[in-house]
The first five atom37 places (N, CA, C, CB, O) and aatype in JSON, in Angstrom:
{
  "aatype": [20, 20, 20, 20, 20, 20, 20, 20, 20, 20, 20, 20, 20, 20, 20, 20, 20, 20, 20, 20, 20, 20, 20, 20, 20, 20, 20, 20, 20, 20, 20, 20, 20, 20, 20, 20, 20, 20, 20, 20, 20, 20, 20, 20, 20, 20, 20, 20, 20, 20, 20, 20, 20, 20, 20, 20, 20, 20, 20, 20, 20, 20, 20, 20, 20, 20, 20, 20, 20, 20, 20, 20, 20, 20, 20, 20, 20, 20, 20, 20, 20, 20, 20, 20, 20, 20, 20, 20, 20, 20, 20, 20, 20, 20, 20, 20, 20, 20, 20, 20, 20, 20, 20, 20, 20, 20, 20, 20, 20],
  "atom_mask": [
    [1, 1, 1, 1, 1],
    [1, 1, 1, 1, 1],
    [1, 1, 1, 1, 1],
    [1, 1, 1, 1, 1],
    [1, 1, 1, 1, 1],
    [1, 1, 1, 1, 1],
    [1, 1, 1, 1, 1],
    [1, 1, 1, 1, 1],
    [1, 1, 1, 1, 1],
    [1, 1, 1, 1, 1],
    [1, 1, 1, 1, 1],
    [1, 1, 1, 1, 1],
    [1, 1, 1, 1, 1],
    [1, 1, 1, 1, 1],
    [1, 1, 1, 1, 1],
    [1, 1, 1, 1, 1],
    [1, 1, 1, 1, 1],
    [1, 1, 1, 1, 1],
    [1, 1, 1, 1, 1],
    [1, 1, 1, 1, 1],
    [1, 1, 1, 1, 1],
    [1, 1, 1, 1, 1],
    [1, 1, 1, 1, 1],
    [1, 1, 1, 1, 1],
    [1, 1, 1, 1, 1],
    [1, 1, 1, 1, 1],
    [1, 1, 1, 1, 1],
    [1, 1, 1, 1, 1],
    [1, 1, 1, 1, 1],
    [1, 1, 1, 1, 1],
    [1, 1, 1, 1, 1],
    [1, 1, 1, 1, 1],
    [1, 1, 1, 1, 1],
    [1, 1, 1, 1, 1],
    [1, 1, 1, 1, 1],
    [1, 1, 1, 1, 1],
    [1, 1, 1, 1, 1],
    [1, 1, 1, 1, 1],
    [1, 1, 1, 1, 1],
    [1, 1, 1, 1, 1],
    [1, 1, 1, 1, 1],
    [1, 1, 1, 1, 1],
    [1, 1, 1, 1, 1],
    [1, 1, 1, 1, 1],
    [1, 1, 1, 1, 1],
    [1, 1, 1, 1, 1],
    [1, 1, 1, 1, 1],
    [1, 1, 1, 1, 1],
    [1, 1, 1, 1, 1],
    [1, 1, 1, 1, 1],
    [1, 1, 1, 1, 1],
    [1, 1, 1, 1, 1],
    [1, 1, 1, 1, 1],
    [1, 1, 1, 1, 1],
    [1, 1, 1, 1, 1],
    [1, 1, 1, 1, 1],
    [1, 1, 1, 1, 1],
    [1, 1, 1, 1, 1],
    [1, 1, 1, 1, 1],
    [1, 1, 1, 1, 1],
    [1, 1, 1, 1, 1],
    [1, 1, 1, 1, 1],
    [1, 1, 1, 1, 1],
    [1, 1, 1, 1, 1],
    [1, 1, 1, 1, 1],
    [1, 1, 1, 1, 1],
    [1, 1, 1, 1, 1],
    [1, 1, 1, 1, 1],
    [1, 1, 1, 1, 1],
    [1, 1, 1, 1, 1],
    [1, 1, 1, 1, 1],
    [1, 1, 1, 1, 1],
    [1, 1, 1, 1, 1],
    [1, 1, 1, 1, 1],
    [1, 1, 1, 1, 1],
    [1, 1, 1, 1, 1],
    [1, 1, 1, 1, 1],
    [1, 1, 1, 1, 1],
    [1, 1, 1, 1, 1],
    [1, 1, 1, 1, 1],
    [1, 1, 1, 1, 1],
    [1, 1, 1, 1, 1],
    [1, 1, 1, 1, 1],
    [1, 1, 1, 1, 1],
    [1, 1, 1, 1, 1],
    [1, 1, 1, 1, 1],
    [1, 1, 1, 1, 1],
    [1, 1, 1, 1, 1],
    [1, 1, 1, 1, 1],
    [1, 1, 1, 1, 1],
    [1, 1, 1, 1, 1],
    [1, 1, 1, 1, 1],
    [1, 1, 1, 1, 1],
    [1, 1, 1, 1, 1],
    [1, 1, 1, 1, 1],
    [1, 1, 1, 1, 1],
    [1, 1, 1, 1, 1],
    [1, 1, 1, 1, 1],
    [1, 1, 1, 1, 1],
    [1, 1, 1, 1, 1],
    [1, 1, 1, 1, 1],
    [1, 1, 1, 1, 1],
    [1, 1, 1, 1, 1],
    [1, 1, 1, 1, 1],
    [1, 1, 1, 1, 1],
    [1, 1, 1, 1, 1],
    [1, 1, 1, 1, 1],
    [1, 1, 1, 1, 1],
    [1, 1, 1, 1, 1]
  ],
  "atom_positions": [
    [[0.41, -20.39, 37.07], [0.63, -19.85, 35.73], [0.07, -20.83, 34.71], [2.15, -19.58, 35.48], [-0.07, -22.03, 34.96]],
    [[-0.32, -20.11, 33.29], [-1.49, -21.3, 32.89], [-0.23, -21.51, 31.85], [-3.52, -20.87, 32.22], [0.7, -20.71, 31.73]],
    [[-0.38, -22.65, 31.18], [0.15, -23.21, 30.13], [0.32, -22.62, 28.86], [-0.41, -24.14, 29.98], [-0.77, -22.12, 28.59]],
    [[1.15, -22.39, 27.9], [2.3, -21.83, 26.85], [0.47, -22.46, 26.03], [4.6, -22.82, 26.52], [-0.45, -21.71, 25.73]],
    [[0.49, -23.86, 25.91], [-0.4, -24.53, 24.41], [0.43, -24.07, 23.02], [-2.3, -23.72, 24.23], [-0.01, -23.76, 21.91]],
    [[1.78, -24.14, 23.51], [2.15, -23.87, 21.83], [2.05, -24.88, 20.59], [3.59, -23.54, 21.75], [2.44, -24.85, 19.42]],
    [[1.21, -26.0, 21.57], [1.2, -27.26, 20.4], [0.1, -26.93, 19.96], [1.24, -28.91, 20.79], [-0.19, -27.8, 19.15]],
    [[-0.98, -25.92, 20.01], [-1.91, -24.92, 19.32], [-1.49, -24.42, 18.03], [-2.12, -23.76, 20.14], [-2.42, -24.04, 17.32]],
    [[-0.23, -24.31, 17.51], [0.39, -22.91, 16.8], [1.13, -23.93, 15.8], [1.58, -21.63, 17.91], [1.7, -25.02, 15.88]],
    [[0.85, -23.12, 14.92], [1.59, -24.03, 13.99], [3.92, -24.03, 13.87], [0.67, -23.35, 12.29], [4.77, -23.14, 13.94]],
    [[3.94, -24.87, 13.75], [5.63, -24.94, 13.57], [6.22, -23.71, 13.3], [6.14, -25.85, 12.38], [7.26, -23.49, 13.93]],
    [[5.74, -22.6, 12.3], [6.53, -21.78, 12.21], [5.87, -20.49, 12.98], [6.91, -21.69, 10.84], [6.49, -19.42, 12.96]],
    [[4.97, -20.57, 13.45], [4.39, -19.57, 14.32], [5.32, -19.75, 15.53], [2.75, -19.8, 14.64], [6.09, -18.79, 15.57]],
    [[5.52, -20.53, 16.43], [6.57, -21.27, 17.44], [7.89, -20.79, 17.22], [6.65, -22.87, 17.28], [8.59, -20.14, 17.99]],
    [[8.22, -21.32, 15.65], [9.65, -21.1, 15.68], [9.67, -19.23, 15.64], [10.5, -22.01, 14.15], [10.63, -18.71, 16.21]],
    [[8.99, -18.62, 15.21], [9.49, -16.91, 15.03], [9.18, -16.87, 16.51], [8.47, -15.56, 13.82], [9.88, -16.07, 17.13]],
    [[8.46, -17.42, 17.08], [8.16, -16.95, 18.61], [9.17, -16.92, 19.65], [7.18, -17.79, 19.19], [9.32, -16.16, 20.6]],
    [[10.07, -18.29, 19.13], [11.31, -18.65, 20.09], [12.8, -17.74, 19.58], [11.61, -20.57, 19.94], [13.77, -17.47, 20.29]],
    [[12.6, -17.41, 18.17], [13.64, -16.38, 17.59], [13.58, -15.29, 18.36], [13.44, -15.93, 16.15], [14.52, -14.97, 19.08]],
    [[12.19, -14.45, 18.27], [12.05, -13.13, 18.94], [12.34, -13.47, 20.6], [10.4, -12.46, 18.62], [12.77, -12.44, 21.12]],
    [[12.26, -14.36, 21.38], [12.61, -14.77, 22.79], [14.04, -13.8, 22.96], [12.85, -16.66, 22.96], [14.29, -12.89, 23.75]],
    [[14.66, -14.27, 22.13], [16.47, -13.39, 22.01], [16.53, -12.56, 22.11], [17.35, -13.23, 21.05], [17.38, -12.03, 22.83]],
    [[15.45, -11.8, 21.28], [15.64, -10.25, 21.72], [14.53, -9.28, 22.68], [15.73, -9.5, 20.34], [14.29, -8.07, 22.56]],
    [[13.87, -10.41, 23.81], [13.49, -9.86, 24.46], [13.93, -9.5, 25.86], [12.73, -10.21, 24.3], [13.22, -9.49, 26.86]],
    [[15.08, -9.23, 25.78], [15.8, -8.4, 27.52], [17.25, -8.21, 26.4], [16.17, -9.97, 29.75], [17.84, -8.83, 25.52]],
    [[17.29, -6.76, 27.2], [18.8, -6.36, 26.38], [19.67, -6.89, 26.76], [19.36, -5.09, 26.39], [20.51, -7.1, 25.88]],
    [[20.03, -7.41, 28.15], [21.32, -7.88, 27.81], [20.99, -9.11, 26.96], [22.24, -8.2, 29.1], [22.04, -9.72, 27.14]],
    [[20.4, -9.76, 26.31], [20.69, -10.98, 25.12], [21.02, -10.26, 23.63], [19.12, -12.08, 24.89], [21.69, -10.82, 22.76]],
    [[20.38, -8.78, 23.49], [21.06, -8.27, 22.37], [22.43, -7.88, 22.75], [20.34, -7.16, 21.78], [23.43, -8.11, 22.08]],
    [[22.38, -7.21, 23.98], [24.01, -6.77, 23.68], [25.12, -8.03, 23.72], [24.55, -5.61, 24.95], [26.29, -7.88, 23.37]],
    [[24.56, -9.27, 24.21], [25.87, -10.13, 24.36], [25.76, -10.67, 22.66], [25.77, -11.61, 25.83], [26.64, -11.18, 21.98]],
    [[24.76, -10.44, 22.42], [24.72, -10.63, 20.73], [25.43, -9.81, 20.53], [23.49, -10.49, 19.81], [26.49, -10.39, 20.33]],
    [[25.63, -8.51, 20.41], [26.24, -7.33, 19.71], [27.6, -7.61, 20.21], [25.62, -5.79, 20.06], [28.4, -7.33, 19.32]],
    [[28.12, -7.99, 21.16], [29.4, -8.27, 21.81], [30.14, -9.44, 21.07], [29.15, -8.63, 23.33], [31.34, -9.37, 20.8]],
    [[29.26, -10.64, 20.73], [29.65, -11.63, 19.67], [29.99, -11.31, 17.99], [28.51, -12.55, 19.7], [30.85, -11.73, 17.22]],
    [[29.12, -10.57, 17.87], [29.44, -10.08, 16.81], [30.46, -9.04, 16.35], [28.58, -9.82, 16.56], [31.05, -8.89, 15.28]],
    [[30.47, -8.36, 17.56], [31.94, -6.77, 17.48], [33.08, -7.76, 17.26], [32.41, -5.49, 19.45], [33.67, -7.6, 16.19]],
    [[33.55, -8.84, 18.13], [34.42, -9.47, 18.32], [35.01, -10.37, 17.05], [34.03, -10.06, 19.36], [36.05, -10.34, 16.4]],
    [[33.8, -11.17, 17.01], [33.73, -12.25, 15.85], [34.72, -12.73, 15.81], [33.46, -11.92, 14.58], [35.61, -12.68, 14.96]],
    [[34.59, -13.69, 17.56], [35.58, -14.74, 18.13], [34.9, -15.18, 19.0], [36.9, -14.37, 18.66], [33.83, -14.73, 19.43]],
    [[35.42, -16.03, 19.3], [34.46, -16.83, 20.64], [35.28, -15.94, 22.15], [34.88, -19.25, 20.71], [36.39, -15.42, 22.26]],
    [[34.14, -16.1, 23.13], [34.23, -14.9, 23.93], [34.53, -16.06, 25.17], [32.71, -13.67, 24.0], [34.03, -17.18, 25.19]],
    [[35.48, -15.52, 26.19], [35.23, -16.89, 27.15], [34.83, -16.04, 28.75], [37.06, -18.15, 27.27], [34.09, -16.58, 29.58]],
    [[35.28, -15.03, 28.92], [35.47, -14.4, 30.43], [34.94, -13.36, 30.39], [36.8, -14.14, 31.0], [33.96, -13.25, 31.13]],
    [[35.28, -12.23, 29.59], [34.73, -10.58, 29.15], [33.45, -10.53, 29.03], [35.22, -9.97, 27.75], [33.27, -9.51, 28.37]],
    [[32.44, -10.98, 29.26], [31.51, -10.74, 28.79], [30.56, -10.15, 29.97], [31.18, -11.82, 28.08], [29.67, -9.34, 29.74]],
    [[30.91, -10.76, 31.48], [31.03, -10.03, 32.47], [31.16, -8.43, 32.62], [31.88, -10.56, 32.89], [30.41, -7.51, 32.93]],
    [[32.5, -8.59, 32.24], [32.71, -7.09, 32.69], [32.04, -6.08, 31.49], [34.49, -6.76, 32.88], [31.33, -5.12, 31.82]],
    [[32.29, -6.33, 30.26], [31.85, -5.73, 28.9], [30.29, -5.5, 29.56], [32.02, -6.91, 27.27], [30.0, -4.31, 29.62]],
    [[29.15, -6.48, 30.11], [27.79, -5.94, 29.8], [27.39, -5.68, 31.24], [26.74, -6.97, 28.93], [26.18, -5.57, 31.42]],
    [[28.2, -5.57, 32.3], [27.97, -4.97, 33.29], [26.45, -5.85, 34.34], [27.79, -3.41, 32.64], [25.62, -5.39, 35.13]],
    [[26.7, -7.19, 33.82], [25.78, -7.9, 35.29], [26.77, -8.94, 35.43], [23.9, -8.66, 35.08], [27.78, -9.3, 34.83]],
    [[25.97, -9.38, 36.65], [26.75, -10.2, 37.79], [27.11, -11.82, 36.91], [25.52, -10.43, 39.47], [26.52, -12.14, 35.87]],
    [[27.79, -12.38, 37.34], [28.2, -13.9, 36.06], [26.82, -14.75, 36.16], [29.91, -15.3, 36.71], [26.33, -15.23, 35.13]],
    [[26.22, -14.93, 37.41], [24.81, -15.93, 36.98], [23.79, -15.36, 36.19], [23.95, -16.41, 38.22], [23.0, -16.0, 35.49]],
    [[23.86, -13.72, 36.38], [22.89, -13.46, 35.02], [23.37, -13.81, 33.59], [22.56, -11.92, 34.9], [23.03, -14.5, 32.63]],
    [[24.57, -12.75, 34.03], [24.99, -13.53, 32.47], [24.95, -14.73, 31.87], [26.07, -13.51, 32.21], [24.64, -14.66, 30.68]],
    [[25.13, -15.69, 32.25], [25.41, -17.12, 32.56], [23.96, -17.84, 32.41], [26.1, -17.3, 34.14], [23.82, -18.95, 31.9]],
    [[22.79, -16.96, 33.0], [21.64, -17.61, 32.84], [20.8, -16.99, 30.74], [20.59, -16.99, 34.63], [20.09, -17.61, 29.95]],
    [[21.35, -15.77, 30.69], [20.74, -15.31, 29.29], [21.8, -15.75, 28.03], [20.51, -13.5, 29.31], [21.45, -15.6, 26.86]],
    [[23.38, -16.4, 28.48], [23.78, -17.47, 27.5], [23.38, -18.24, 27.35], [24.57, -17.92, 27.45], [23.36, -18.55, 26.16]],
    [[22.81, -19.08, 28.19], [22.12, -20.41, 28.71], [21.02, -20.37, 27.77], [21.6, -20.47, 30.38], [20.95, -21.27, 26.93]],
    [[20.25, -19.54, 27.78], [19.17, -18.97, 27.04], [18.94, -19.06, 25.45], [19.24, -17.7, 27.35], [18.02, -19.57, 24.8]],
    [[20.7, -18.03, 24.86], [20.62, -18.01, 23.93], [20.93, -18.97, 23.02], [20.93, -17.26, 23.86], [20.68, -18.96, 21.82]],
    [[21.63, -20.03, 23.82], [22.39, -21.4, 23.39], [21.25, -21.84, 23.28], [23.45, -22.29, 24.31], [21.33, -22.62, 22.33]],
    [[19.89, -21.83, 23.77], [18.86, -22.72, 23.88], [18.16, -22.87, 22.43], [17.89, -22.23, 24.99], [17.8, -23.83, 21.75]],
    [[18.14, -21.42, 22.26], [17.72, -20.93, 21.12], [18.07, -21.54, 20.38], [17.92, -19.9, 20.82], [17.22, -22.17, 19.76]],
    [[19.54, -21.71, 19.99], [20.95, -22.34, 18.89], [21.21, -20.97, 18.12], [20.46, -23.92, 17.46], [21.59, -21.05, 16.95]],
    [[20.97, -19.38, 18.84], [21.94, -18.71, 17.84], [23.22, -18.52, 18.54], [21.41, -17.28, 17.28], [23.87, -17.55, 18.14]],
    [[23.89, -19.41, 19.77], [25.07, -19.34, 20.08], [25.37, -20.29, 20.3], [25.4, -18.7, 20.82], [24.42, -21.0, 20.64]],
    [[26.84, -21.06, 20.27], [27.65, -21.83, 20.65], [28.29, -22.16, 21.54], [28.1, -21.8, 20.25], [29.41, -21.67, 21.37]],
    [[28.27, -22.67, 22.35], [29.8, -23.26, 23.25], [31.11, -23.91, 23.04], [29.55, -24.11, 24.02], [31.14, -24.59, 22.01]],
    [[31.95, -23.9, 23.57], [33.01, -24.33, 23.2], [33.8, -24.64, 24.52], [33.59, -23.43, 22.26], [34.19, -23.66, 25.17]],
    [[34.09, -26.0, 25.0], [35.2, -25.87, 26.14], [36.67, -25.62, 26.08], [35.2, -26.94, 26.77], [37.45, -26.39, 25.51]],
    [[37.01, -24.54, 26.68], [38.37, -24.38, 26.62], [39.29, -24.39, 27.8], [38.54, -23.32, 26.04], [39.54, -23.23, 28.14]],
    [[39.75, -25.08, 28.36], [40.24, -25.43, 29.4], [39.13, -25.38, 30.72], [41.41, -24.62, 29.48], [38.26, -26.22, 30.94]],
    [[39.38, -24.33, 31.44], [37.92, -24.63, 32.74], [36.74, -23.73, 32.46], [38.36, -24.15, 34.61], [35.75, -23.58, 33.19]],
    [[37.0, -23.13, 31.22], [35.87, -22.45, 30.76], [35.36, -22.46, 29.42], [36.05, -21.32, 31.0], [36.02, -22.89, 28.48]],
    [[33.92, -21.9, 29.29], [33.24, -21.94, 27.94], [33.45, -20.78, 27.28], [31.81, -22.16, 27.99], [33.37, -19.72, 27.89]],
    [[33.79, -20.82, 25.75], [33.59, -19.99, 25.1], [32.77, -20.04, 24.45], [34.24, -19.74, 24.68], [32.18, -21.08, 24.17]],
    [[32.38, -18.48, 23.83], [30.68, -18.97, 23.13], [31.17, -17.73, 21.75], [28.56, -18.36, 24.58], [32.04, -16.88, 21.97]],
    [[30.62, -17.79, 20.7], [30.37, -17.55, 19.87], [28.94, -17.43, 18.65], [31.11, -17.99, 19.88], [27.97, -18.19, 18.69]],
    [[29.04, -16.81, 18.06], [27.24, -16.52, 16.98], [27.72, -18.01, 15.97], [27.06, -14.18, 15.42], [28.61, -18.22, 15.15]],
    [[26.18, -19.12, 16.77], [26.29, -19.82, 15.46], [25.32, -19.23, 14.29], [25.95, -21.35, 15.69], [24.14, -18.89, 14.25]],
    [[26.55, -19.29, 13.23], [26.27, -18.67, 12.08], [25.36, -18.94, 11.34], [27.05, -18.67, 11.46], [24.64, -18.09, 10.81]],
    [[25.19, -20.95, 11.08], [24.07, -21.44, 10.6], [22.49, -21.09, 10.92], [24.28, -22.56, 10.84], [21.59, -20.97, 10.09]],
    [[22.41, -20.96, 12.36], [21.08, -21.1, 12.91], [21.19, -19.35, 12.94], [20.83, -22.18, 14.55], [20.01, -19.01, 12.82]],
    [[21.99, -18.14, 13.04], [21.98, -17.32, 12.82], [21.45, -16.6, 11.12], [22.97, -17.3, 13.37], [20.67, -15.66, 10.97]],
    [[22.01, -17.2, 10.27], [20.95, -17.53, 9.03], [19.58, -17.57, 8.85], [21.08, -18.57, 8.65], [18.86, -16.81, 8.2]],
    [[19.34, -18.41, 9.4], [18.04, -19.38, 9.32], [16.64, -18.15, 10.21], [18.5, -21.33, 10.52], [15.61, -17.73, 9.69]],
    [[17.11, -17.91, 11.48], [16.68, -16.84, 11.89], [16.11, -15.6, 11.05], [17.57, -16.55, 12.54], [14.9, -15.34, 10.99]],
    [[17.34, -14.7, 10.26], [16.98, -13.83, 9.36], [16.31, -14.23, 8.52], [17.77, -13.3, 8.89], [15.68, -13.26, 8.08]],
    [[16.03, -15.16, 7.96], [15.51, -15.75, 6.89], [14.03, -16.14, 7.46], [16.47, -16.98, 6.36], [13.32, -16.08, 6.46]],
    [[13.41, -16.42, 8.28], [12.3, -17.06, 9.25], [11.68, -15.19, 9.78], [13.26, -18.42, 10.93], [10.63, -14.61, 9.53]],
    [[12.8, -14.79, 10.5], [12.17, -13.21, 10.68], [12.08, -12.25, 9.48], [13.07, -12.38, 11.69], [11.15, -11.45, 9.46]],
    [[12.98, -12.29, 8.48], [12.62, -11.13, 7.12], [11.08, -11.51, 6.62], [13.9, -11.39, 5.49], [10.3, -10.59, 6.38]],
    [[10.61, -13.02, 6.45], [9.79, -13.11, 5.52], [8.1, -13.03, 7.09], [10.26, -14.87, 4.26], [6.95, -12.96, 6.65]],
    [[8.23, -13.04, 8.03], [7.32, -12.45, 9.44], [7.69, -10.92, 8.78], [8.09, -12.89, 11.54], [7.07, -10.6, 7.76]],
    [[8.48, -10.18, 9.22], [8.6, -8.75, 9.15], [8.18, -8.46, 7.91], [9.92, -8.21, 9.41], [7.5, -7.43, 7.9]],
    [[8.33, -9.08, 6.61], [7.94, -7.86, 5.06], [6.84, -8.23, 4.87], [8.78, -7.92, 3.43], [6.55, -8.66, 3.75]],
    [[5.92, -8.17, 5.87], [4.37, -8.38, 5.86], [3.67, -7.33, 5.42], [3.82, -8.67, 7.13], [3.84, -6.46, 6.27]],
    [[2.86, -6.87, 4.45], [2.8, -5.43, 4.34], [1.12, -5.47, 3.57], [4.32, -4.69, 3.28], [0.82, -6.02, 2.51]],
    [[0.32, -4.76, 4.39], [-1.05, -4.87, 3.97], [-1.15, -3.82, 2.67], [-2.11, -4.49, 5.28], [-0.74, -2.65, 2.64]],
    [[-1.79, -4.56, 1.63], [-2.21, -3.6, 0.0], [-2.46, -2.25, 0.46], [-3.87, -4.14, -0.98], [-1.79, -1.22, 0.41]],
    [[-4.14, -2.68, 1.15], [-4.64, -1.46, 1.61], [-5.52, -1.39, 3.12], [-5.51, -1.02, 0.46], [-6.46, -2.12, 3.42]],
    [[-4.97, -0.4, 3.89], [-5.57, -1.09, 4.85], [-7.03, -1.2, 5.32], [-5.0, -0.78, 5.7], [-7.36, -0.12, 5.83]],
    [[-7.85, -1.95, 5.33], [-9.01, -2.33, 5.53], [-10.03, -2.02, 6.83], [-8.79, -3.48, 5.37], [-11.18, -2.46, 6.86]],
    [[-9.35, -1.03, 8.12], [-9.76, -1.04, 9.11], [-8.96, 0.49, 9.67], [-9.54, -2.48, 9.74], [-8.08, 1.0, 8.98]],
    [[-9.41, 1.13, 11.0], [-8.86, 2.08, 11.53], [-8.05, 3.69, 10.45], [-7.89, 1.15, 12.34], [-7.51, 4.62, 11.05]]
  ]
}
């Protein structure tokens, strides 16, 4: 497999690249949508709520924590996770001004 070269791309080309990562396989939106219905930190349910096995799950938290739009939290022998809010911000703000891209007129096709 050949190499990412994202040190090609400039900083914020990268960063919308690693935002949109989140929402590419549904279960990372729905455990998003599950964080957010709740709007509590989630520690066990999240299993049964999105219907895969705990290492998937477990591997697309892993994921989204990577990102930083979720949190961990230890609570006795387990993690709870929750939407960090800050880097959840920052996101919309990084994707609104990518998305309201809007050509005058279009020049082609």
């Amino acid at each position: 497999m050949g190499l990412a070269k994202t040190e090609i791309f400039t900083d914020l080309q990268n960063e919308i690249a690693l935002f949109a990562k989140a929402f590419g396989h549904p279960a990372r939106v729905a455990i998003l949508q599950h964080l957010f219905k709740l709007n509590t930190c989630v520690c066990g349910d999240l299993v049964n709520e999105i219907g895969l096995a705990q290492p998937t799950i477990s591997q697309h938290l892993k994921e989204l924590k990577t990102l930083g739009l979720i949190k961990g939290n230890v609570e006795g022998t387990s993690v709870c996770y929750c939407i960090n809010t800050e880097n959840w911000t920052k996101m919309k703000e990084v994707m609104f001004q990518f998305l309201d891209q809007d050509l005058t007129e279009p020049t082609c096709c």
